[in-house]
C-alpha positions as CSV (number, residue, x, y, z in Angstrom):
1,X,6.0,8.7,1.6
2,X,9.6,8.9,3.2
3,X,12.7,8.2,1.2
4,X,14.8,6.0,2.6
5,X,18.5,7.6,3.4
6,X,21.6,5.4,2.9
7,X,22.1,5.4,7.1
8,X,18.5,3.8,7.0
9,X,19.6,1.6,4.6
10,X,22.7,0.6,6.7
11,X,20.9,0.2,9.8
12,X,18.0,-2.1,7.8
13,X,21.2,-4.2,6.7
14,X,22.7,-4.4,10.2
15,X,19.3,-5.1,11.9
16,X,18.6,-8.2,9.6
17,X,22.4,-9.1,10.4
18,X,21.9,-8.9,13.7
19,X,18.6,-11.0,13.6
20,X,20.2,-13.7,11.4
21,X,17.9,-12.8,9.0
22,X,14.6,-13.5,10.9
23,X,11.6,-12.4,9.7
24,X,10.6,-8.8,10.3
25,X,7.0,-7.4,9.0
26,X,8.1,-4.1,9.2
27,X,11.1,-1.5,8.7
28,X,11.3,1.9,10.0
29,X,10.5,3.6,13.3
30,X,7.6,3.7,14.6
31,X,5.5,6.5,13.2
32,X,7.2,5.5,9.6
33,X,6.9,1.7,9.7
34,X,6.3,0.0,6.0
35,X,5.6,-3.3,5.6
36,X,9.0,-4.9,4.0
37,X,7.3,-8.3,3.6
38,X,5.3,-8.7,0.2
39,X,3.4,-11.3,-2.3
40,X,6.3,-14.1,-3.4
41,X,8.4,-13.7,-1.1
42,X,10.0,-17.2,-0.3
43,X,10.6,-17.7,3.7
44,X,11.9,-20.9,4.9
45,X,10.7,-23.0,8.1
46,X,14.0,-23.3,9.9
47,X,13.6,-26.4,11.9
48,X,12.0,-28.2,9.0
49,X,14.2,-26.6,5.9
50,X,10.4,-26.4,3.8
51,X,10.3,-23.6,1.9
52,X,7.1,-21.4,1.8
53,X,6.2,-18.7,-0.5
54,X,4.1,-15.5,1.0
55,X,0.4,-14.4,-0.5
56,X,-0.1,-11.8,2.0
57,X,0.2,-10.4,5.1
58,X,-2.7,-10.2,7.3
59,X,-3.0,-7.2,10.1
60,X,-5.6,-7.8,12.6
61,X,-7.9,-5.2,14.0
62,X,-7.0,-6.3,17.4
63,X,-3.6,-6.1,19.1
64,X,-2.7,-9.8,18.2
65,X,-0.1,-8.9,15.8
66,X,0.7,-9.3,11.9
67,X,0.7,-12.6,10.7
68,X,1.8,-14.3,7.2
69,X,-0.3,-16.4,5.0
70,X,2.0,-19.1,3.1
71,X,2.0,-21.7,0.5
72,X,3.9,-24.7,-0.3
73,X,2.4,-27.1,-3.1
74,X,-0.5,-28.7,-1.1
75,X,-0.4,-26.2,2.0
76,X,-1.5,-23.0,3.1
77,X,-0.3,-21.8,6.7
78,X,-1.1,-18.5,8.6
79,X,1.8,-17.4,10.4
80,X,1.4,-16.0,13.9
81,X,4.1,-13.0,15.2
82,X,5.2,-15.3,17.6
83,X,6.3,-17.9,15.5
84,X,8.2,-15.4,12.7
85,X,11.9,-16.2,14.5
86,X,11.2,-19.8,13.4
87,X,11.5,-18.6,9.6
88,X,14.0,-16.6,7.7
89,X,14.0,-15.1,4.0
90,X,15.0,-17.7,1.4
């Protein structure tokens, strides 16, 4: 397991800056990448304001991409890649 230094720290910080804190699956390069998204996490729908909170992240065998599976009292959604710049950490 890699430690994270303080200049990865700074460039995680600057990264989710820079994204106005859109969703990311993942920090670190590519041979080092850790999922950063866990269980309770609460992401919000930015068009709608609805808050959602995360149960897990789901990584397909194929190449389709990580997706998140959400709640909200009376809802479960599963979250395509595509869509993650629609939602931002709460």
């Amino acid at each position: 397991m890699k430690v994270l230094s303080s200049d990865d720290i700074i460039d995680l910080v600057k990264n989710m800056q820079k994204r106005n804190e859109n969703i990311d699956v993942f920090a670190g390069k590519e041979s080092d990448k850790k999922i950063i998204v866990k269980k309770g996490l609460k992401i919000r729908h930015k068009p709608s304001g609805l808050i959602y909170t995360v149960l897990k992240v789901v990584i397909p065998d194929d190449s389709s991409g990580p997706k998140i599976l959400c709640r909200r009292p009376g809802k479960e959604l599963l979250i395509p890649n595509s869509e993650f710049k629609n939602y931002e950490r709460q």
